[in-house]
N, C-alpha and C positions, 0 to 999 in steps of 0.2 A: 728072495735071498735073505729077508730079513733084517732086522734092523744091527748097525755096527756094533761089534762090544765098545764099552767106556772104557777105560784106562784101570778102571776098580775093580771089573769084570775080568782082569787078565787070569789064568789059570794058578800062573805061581803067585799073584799079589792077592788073590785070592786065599793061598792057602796060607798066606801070610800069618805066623799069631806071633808077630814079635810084641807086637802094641797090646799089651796084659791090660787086666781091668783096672789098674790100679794109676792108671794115666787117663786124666781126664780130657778130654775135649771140647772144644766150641760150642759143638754141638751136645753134649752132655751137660754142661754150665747153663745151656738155657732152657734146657727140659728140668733142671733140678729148681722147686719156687723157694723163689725167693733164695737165694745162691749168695751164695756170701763166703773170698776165701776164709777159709777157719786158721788163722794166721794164731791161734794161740792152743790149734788142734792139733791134725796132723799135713795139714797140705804147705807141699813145697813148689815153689817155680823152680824151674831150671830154664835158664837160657841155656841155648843154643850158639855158639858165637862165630859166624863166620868170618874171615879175614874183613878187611877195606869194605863193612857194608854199613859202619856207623854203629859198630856195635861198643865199642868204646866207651863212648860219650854217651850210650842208653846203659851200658852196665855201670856207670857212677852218677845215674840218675835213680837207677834200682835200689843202691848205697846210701844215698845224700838224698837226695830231693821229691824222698814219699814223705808224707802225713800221716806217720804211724804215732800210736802211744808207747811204743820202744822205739825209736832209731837206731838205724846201725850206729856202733860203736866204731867212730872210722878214729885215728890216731894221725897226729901229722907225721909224716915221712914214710909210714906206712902205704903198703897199693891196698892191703886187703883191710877190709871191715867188720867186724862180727852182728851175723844179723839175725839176734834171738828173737824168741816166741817172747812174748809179753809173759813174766813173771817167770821163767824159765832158762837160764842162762847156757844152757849146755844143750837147750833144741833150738832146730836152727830152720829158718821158712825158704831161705834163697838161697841155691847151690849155683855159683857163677865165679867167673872170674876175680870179680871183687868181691867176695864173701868168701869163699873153702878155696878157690884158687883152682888151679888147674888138677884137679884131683880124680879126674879118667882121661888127662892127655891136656897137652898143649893145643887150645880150639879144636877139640875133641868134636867128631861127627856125629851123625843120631847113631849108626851103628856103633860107635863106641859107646855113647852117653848112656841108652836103654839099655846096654848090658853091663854099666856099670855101676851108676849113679848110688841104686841102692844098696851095695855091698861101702860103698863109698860114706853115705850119708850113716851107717850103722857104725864103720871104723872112726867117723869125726865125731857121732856124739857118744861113741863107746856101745852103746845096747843097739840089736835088734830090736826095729819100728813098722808099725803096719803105715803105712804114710799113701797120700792122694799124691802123684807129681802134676805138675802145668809144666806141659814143653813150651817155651816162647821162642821167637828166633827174628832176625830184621832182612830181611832182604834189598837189595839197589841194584838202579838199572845195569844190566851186565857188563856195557860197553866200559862203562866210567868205573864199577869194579874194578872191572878184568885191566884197564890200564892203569887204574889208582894202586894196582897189587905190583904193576910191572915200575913204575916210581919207586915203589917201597923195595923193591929187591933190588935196584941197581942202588937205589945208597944203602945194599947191606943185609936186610933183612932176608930171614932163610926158613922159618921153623923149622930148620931139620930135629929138633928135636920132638916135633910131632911123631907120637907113634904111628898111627896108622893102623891100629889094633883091629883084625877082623876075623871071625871064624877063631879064635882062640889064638892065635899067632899074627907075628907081623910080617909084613910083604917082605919077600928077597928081593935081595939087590940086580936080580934079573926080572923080576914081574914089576919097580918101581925104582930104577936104574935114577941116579942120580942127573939133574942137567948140569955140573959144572963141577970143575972139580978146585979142590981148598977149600978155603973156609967160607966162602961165600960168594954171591955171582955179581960183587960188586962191579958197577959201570959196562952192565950187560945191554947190550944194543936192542933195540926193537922185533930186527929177523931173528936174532939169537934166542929170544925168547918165543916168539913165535915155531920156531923151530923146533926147539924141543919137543918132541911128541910124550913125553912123562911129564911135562909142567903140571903139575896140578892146580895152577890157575884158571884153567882153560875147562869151561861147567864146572867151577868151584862149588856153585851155589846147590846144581843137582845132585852132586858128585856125598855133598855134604847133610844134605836132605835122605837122601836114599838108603834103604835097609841093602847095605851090599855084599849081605849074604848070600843076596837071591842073585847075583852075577856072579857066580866065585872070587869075591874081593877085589884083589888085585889081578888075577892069575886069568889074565886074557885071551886065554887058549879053550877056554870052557864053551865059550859060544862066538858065536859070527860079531863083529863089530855092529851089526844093526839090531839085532838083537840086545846086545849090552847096552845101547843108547836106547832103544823103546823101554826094555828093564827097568832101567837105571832112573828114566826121564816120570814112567807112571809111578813110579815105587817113591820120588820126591815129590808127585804131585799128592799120593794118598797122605804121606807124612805130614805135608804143608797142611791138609784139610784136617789130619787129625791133631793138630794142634791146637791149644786151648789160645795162643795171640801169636800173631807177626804182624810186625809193621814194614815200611816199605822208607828207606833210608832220603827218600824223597820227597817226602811225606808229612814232616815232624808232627805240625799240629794235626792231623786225622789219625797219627801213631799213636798220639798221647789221648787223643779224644777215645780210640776204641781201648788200648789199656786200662783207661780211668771207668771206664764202663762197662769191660768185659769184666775184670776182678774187683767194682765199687772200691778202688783206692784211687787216691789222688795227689798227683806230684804237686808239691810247693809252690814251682815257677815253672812257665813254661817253656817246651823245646825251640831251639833256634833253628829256623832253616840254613844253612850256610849255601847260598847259590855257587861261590865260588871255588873249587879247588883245584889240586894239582892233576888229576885227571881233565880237567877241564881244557887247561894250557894246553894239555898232551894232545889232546885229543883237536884244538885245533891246528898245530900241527903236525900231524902226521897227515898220510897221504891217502887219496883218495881208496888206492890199491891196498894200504896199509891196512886201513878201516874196515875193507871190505872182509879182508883173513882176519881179522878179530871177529867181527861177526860170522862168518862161517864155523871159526872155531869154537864160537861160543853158541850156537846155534840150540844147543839143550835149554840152556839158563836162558836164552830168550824167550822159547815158548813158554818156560817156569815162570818169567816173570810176569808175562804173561795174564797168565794161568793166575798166577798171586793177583794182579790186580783185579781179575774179575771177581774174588772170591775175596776181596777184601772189599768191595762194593757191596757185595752177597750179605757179608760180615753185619756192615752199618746196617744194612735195610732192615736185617734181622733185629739189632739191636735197637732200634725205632720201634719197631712192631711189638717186641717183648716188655719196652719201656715207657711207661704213658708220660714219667718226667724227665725222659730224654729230650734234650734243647740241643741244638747248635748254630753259633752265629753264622751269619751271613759269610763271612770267610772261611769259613769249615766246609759249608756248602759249594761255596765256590772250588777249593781245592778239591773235594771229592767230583765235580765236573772234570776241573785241570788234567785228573789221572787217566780218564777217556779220550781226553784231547791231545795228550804227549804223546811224541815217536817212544817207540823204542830204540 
């Protein structure tokens, strides 16, 4: 019968040419010698920013707390930063929430980002650029996501103003029908959210990863519901591999180890792991029944994450090998253990 196809082998992820040359990868960073980003050339990072995964507190580390010969220009009372090229005020290396601001969407997805970004980065510095992009993005366990998002929407929080841009158009209000009506789904109960089958919290992390062109967008009538999730589920795993960094919101110090190594830049001071938060509380208690429909319904972004942490192991070992003055302490070591030893 022969051997299974891989997830890269699928027919339409195959024919895939959304990922142009002009997006570097992991894997192209370490075949190029001696790789250095060209931060006074043409290469830009773009974060990726998904909801409640720690991307926050990593996009005002991107801002604040690199070791550049220009630092972002951050202003107090200001959210955004200006973060030029060394000697060049009007070019600009980091397209993120705190530097150009939401400028293809509010937490804009890959399919929004790769068919924006460069039309984007040409209106903010005025001129047409031939430019390198680094997609980055941070991933976290799904469980504590997915309940850390459901906190966040019962006091309030809504991005309806996320467009949702896909195939040239945005979804109708019949292919991504509202869960709640007024202004917001504040002091929304646990089943209520769960309930909703349009939540889009529910494989945020796939859902946000994935080229979803190749599922007709929104428009859920295109293919069988198993199909859209196998789709959906290999098309965020190719994406995650073809990124040039993610890190894993659980992670800090092996986040900031492989950044600091993948791009030769180096944050300030180091990230803090926060053991404790509001997902955590949540999550003891709620019920054992309760748990179980969060994991069913998140079933995609489990195998993702998965999937991330074996290839963030991949990642280090590779950057060992490529690197003869690659060191890490004994607690670096230790946590890159810890991430083979954690449930999901």
């Amino acid at each position: 019968m022969g051997k299974p196809l891989s997830f890269l082998s699928h027919p339409l992820i195959g024919k895939s040419d959304m990922y142009r040359m002009n997006k570097l990868s992991f894997e192209d960073m370490l075949k190029e010698p001696d790789f250095e980003f060209d931060i006074k050339g043409s290469d830009v990072i773009v974060f990726l920013h998904i909801q409640k995964t720690g991307g926050t507190a990593f996009g005002k580390h991107l801002v604040k707390n690199l070791a550049l010969e220009q630092p972002c220009s951050c202003k107090k009372g200001r959210k955004k930063c200006k973060c030029s090229r060394p000697h060049s005020e009007d070019k600009l290396w980091l397209f993120s929430r705190y530097s150009t601001g939401w400028k293809c969407g509010l937490h804009a997805d890959w399919t929004e980002l790769t068919n924006c970004v460069d039309s984007a980065m040409d209106q903010t510095e005025r001129k047409s650029s031939k430019r390198r992009y680094f997609y980055i993005s941070l991933l976290r366990d799904p469980i504590s996501r997915f309940l850390s998002e459901y906190k966040h929407v019962q006091r309030g929080a809504t991005w309806k103003t996320a467009r949702h841009l896909c195939g040239g158009r945005l979804p109708t209000k019949e292919e991504l029908p509202s869960c709640f009506d007024g202004k917001d789904w504040s002091d929304v109960t646990l089943e209520q959210f769960l309930s909703c089958k349009s939540n889009l919290a529910m494989n945020r992390q796939t859902r946000m990863l994935a080229d979803l062109t190749l599922v007709g967008c929104y428009n859920e009538t295109v293919m069988t519901k198993r199909q859209r999730e196998v789709m959906m589920l290999a098309s965020a795993k190719q994406n995650l591999q073809r990124m040039a960094f993610f890190g894993l919101c659980e992670f800090q110090k092996l986040t900031q180890y492989l950044f600091e190594n993948t791009f030769h830049l180096q944050f300030l001071q180091p990230f803090q792991q926060l053991n404790e938060t509001r997902s955590s509380a949540t999550l003891a208690e709620i019920s054992k029944e309760d748990l179980q429909r969060v994991k069913d319904l998140n079933r995609l972004d489990l195998e993702l994450y998965n999937f991330a942490k074996s290839l963030l192991m991949q990642r280090f070992t590779q950057l060992k090998k490529s690197n003869v003055n690659y060191e890490i302490e004994m607690e670096g070591q230790r946590i890159i253990d810890q991430i083979f030893e954690s449930d999901t």
